[in-house]
Every structure is written in structure tokens, then in C-alpha cells.
C-alpha positions as CSV (number, residue, x, y, z in Angstrom):
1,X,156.0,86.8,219.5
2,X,158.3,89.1,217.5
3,X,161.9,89.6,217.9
4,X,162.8,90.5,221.5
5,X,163.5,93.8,222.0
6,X,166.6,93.4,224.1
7,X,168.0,90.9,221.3
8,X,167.3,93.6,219.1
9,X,169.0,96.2,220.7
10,X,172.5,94.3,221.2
11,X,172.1,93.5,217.0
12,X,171.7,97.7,216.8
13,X,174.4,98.2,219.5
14,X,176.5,95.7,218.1
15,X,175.8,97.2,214.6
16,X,175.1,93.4,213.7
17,X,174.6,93.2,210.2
18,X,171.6,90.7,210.1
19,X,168.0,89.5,208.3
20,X,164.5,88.4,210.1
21,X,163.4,85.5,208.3
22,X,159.9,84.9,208.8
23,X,158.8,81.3,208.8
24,X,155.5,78.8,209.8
25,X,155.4,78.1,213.4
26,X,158.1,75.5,214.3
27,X,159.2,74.0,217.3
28,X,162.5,71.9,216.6
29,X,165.5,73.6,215.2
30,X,165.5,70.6,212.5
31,X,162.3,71.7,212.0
32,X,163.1,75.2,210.9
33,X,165.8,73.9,208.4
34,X,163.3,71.6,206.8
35,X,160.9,74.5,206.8
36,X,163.3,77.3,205.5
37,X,165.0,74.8,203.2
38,X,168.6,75.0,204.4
39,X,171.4,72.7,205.8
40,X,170.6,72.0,209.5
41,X,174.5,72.5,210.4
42,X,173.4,75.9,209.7
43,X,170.5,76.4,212.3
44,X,171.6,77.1,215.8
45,X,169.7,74.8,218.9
46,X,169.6,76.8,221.7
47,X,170.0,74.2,225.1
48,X,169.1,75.8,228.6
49,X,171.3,73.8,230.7
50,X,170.9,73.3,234.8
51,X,173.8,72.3,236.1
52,X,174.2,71.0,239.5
53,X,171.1,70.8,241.9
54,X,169.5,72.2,244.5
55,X,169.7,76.3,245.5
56,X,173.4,75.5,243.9
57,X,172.5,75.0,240.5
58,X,173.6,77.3,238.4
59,X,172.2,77.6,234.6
60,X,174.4,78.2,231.8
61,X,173.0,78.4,227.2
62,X,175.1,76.0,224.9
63,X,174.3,76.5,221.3
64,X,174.7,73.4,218.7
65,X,174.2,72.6,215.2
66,X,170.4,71.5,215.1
67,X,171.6,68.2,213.3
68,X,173.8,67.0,216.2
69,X,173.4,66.0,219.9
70,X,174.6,67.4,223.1
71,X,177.3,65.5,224.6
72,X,177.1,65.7,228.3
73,X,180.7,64.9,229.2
74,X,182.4,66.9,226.4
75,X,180.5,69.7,227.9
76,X,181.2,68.7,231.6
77,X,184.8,68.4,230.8
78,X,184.3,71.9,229.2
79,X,182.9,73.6,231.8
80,X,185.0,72.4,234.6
81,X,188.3,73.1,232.8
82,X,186.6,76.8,232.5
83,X,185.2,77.3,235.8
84,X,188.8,76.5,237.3
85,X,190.2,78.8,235.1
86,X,187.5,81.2,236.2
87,X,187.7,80.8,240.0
88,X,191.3,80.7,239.9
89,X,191.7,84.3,238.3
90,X,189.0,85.4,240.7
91,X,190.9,83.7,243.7
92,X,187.9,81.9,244.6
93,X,187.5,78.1,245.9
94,X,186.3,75.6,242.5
95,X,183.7,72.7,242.7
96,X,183.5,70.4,240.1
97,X,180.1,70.2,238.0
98,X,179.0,66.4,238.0
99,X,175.4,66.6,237.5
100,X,174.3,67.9,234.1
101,X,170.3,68.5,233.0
102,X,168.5,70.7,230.9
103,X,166.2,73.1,232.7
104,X,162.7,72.6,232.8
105,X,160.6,74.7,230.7
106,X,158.5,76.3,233.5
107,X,161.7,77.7,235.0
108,X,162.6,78.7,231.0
109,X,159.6,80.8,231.2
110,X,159.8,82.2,234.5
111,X,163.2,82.9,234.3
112,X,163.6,83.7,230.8
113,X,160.9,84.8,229.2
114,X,159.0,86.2,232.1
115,X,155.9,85.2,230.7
116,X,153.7,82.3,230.6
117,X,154.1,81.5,227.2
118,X,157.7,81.2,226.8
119,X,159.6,81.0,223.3
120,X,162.7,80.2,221.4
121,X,165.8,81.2,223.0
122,X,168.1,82.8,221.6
123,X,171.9,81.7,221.8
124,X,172.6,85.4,223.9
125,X,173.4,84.4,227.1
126,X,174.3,88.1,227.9
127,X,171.1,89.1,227.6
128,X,170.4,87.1,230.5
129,X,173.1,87.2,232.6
130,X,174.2,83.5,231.5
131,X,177.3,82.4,230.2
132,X,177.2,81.1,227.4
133,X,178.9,78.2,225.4
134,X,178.9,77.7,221.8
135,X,180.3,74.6,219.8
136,X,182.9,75.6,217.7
137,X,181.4,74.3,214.3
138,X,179.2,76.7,214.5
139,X,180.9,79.3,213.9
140,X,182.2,78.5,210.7
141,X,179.0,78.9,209.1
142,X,178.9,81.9,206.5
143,X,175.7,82.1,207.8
144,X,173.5,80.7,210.9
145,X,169.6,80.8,211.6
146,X,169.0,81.8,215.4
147,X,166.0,82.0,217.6
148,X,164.8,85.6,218.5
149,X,162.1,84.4,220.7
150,X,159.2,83.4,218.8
151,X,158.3,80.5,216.6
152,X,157.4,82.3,213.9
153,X,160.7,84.5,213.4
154,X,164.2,83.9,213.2
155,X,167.2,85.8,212.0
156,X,170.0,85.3,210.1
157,X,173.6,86.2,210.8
158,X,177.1,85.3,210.0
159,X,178.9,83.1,212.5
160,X,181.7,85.5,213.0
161,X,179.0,88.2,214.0
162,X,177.5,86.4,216.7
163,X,180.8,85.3,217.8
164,X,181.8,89.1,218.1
165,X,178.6,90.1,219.7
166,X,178.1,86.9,222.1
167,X,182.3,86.5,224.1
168,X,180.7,83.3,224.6
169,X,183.3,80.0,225.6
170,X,183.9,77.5,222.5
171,X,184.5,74.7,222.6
172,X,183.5,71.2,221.0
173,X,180.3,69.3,222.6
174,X,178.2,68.3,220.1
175,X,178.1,64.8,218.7
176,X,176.5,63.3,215.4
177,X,172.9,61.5,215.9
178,X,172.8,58.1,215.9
179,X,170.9,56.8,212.8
């Protein structure tokens, strides 16, 4: 699959200054640094998260470094203390996330991709009406490796692009792998 055309509009509307990096197929964010031969803090890991359940689930993209883990209550903590910031400026009533999953990849295709094949996603959450949250040591990368869709295709762009083009909500939630 080639670069979305919706992601590739925002970069032209954004006049993003950014480079598609061609690669073999890959499936892991630590697999495309291995592959493309850079730093893995350097390779964003796009997470579709579900949070809550039932019809009251709401879904939400959290980007990370591809060589750390997603901590589930630095994000929890995260999103709460946001959401009551949020509802309180909108004046609405706030409920407290407690349950915290990662969506299935059916709905990611459904709901995503619209397709049956589904992809990479790509740390936008604009693009589909998600919020989005990115770790903050991402953004001090001169330069990050992001999904565009596909498996075969990438881009790079400078961390302090994406954080001009994507308002998304910083914050710190990744942790180091264990060993």
C-alpha cells in the first residue's frame, strides 16, 4: 500500500518538509530500525488504544519510541488528568478511564483503514478524528521514521514537524523493556 493520500495531503497542507523511505516488508517498528539501520528511539510505534468497554469505549493513538513499552497507568494517569481538563472547559460531567486495551485489529481495519487488509498506522490521529498522544521523547528526535500505511513505506520527518502538524497531548508513557 503506498502512502495514504489523506496523510499525504496534511504533509502538503502542512508544507511538512519530509522523505519516503522505501523499505522490505516489516511488521514491528523494531523491525524497520533493524531493517533501515537506525536507532529504534528513532522509529515511531503507532498503539491503537480502546479504552473503556462496551458502546462507551472510546479509541484514542499513542505514539512511542519502537524500543520501549507502553505503560498502561502512566497513560491512564495521562488521559484522565486530560479528559478532566477537557470536560471541565466544555462544562461537561468526567468519568474516569479504568479499563485500558489495545483495539483489535479487525476493528483497526474496519474503522481505520476501511479495507480488509489494513496497514501501519500512522501516528495522525487527526486524520481520523482520534486524539492523539505522543510520548514526549519522541519528539526530541532530529528525525523520526513513521508509518504511512503500508509495510513497505515509511517517511521521515523531524520531531518538531510532526509535533506542529499533529496538536497531539505529550506526555511520558513509555517505559524501557525488560531484558
Amino acid at each position: 500500500m503506498p502512502i495514504l493520500k489523506s496523510l499525504e495531503k496534511l504533509l502538503k497542507d502542512a508544507k511538512a518538509k519530509y522523505e519516503i523511505v522505501k523499505h522490505r516488508t516489516v511488521y514491528t517498528a523494531l523491525d524497520k530500525a533493524k531493517t533501515l539501520k537506525i536507532k529504534p528511539k528513532e522509529v515511531v510505534k503507532t498503539l491503537v488504544l480502546k479504552l473503556g468497554s462496551g458502546k462507551a469505549a472510546q479509541y484514542v493513538l499513542a505514539s512511542i519510541p519502537a524500543d520501549k513499552n507502553f505503560d498502561k497507568e502512566k497513560f491512564k494517569k495521562l488521559f484522565n488528568d486530560w479528559a478532566k481538563k477537557a470536560a471541565k472547559a466544555e462544562g461537561k460531567v468526567f468519568k474516569t478511564i479504568k479499563e485500558i486495551g489495545f483495539a483489535e485489529e479487525k476493528w483497526i481495519k474496519k474503522n481505520i483503514f476501511k479495507t480488509k487488509a489494513g496497514g501501519a498506522v500512522p501516528p495522525f490521529g487527526s486524520m481520523f478524528k482520534f486524539v492523539a498522544f505522543i510520548d514526549k521523547s519522541l519528539l526530541k528526535a532530529k528525525k523520526l521514521v513513521i508509518n504511512v500505511g503500508g509495510f513497505e513505506e515509511s517517511i521521515k520527518l523531524a520531531g518538531s514537524q510532526l509535533e506542529k502538524i499533529e496538536k497531539a497531548v505529550k506526555g511520558s508513557f513509555a517505559k524501557n523493556k525488560l531484558k
